[in-house]
N, C-alpha and C positions, 0 to 999 in steps of 0.2 A: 319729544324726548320722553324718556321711561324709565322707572329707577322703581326697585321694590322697597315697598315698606308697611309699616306695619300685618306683613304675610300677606300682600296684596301688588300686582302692578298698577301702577299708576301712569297716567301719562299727562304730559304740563307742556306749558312755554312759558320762557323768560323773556319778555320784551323791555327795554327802554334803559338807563345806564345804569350799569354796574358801581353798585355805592351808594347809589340814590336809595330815600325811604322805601320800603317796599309794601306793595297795596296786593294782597289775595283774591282776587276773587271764583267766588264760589256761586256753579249756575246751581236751575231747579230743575226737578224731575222732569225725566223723558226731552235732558240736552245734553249739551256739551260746551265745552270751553268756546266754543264759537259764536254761543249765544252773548259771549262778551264784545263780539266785533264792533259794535258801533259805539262802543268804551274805553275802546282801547287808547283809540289816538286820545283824546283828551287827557289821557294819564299819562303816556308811557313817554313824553317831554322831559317829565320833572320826577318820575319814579319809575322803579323798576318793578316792573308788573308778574304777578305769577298767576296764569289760570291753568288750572289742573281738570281731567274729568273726573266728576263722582266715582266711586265703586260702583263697576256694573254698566257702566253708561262712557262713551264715546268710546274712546284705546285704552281705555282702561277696566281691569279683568274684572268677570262676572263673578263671585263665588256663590255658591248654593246656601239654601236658607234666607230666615229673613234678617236686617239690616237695621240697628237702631241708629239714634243721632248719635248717641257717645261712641257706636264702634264708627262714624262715618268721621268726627270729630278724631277722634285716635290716626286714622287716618289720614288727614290735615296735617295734625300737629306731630306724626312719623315723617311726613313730606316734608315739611319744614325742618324740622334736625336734619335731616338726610343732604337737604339742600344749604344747610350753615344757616337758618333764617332765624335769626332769635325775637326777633320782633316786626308784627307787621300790623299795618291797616285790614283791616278785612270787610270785604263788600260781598255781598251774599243773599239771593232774592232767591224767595222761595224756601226750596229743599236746603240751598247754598244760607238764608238767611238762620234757619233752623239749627243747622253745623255749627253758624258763627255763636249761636247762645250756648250750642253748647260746650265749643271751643270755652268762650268767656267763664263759664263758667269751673269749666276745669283747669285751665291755662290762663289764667288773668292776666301775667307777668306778658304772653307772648305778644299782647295785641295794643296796637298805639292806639286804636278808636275803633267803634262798631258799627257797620252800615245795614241796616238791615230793611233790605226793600220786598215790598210785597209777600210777606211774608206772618207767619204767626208762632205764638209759645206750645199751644196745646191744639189738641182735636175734641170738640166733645161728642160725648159718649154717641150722638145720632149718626155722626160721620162714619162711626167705622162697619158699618153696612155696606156705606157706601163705598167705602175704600177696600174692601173683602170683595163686591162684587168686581172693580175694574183692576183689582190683582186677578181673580177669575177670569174676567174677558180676556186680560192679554196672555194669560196662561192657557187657555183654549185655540190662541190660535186665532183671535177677530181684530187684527191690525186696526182695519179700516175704521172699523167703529172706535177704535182708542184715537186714531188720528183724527178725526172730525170732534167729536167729544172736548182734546185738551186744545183744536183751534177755539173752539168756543167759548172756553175759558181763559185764551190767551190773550185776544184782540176783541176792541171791542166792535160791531159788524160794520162799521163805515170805512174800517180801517180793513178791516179782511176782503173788501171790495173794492178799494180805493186802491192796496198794495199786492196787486197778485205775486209780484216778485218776492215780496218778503215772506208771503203766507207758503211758496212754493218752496224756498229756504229752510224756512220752519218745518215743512213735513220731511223735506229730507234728513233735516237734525233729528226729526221724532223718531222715526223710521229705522235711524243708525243704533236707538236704543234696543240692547238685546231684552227678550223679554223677563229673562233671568235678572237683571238688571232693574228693569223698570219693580218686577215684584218684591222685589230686597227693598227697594226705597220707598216703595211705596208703602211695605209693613211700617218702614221708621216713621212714614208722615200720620198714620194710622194709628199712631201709637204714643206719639208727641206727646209730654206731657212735662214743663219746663215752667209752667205758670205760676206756682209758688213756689219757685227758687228766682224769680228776675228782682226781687228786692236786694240779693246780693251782689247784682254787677257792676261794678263801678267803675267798668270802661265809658269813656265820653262816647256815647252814641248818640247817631243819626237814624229816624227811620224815612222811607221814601217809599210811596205805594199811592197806585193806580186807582184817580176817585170811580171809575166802574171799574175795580177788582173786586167779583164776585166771588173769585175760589178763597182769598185772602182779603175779606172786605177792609176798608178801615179803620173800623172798630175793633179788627184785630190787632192793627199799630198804633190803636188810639190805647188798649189795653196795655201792653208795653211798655209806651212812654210812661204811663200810667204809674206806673212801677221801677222803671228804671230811675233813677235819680238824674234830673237835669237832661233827660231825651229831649232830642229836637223832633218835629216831625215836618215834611213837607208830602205834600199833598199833589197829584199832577192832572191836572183835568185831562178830559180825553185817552184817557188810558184805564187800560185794564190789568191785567194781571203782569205781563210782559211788558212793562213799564217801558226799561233801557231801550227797548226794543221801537215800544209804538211811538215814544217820547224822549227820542237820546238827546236833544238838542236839550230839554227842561230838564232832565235827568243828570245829564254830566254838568251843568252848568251846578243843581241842587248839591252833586258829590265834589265837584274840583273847591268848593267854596266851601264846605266842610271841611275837605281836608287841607286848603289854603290855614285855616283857621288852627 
């Protein structure tokens, strides 16, 4: 489904019953809502799930220029009015986890608690070289090297060798990302910078991140907690960046018992 909002198309699904609490979730750079599949079922029993795609990324429109959290955030919380949603959970790894700080931060009233997996507040200053050159690569036109590059940060190698099926999934999801797309978000992740404002958030958060996530180590959720008042953090061995993904079983058991809470 598709509905415009904030000057943007979007596109979403609603799964699980109507009335029930409602849970957002929000994927990371170069996905889509599908990178929620193995999430789904565990939620959408006892709530009513919304995943949407980023701006730029899955059915949802590319616009030109670059993309910060707050305009990605505005766009969340346009989807949410649009949709009647006045309050919800929100789960968000990565790019998706980045939106939810800054959802929190602008929106406090909208969200019942905060999950934020694999993910970070800020970039420092040595990152955004590196984030200028792979907006450049995929702007030139060099897929293959962006799709080999973010498997490498996705999974960690036992797992990219052990699951051809799921790594073969993942490129197609890369793949669907328009480039225009990918380089709007990736200026926001580029640009991140939310680190001395998380002592104002006073959403009950969760964080949940992959002990090998190297793109989002743990000392990035270890910062966080740090600062947010009364953050939980859980930890998943054998994972990497794409946590839900390589670890849905440790993952939704971490998230349903959070939000059971």
């Amino acid at each position: 489904m598709k509905l415009r909002a904030n000057g943007v198309e979007i596109n979403y699904t609603l799964d699980g019953p109507a009335g029930a609490p409602v849970v957002t979730l929000s994927h990371s750079l170069a996905a889509d809502l599908t990178m929620w599949d193995p999430t789904l079922a565990a939620l959408s029993a006892h709530h009513r799930v919304l995943r949407y795609d980023v701006r730029g990324h899955g059915g949802s429109e590319a616009t030109p220029g670059d993309y910060s959290v707050e305009l990605l955030a505005a766009d969340a919380l346009a989807l949410l009015r649009a949709l009647g949603i006045a309050r919800t959970h929100w789960v968000g790894l990565s790019l998706g986890g980045m939106i939810g700080l800054a959802v929190a931060l602008k929106a406090p009233a909208a969200l019942a608690s905060l999950v934020l997996c694999d993910t970070a507040s800020g970039m420092p200053p040595e990152m955004k070289p590196v984030w200028n050159e792979r907006i450049a690569m995929v702007e030139s036109g060099r897929p293959g090297a962006r799709l080999d590059d973010v498997v490498a940060r996705w999974f960690t190698p036992g797992f990219v060798q052990s699951r051809p099926d799921v790594i073969a999934t993942t490129l197609g999801m890369i793949a669907r990302t328009t480039p225009r797309g990918f380089a709007g978000c990736a200026a926001a992740i580029r640009d991140l910078d939310l680190t001395g404002r998380l002592g104002e958030i006073g959403t009950r958060t969760l964080l949940i991140v992959g002990e090998q996530d190297e793109a989002t180590p743990v000392a990035a959720s270890q910062l966080i907690q740090h600062h947010v008042k009364d953050a939980q953090l859980v930890v998943l061995s054998s994972a990497a960046h794409l946590s839900n993904v390589e670890q849905p079983e440790a993952f939704n058991r971490a998230l349903t018992a959070f939000l059971g809470r």
